[in-house]
C-alpha positions as CSV (number, residue, x, y, z in Angstrom):
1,X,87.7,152.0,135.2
2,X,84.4,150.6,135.0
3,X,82.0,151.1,132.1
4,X,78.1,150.1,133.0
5,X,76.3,150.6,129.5
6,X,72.7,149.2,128.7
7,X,73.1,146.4,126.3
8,X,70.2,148.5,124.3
9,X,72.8,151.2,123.2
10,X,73.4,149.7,120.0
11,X,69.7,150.2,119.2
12,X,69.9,154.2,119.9
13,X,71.0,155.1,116.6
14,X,67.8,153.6,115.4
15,X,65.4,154.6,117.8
16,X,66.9,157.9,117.7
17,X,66.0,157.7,113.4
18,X,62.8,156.7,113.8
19,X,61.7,159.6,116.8
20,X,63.4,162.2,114.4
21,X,61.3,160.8,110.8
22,X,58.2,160.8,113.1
23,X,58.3,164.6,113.7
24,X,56.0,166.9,111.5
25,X,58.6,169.4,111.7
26,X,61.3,166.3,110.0
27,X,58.5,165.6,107.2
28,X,58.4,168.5,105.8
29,X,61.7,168.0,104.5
30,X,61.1,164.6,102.8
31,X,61.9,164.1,99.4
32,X,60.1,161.1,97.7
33,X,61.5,158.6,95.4
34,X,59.9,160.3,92.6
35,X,60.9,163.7,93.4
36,X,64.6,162.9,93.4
37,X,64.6,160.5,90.3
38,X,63.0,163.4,88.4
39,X,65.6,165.9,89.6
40,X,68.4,163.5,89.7
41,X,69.4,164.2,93.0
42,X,71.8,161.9,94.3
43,X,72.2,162.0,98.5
44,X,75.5,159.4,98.6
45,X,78.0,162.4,97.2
């Protein structure tokens, strides 16, 4: 078996990220530093 992959695939995550934060749609659902401090939301449980 042979496996071609571009050596930029480790990079797709990120680029991937950064096209889905850049959506209008994805902003909407932003919640700012302040915002979450003030509500104590936590997003690492």
């Amino acid at each position: 078996i042979r496996i071609s992959a571009p050596p930029e695939r480790k990079y797709s995550t990120w680029i991937g990220g950064s096209i889905l934060a850049s959506l209008a749609t994805f902003k909407k659902m932003w919640v700012s530093k302040q915002v979450r401090k003030a509500s104590r939301l936590s997003f690492a449980d």
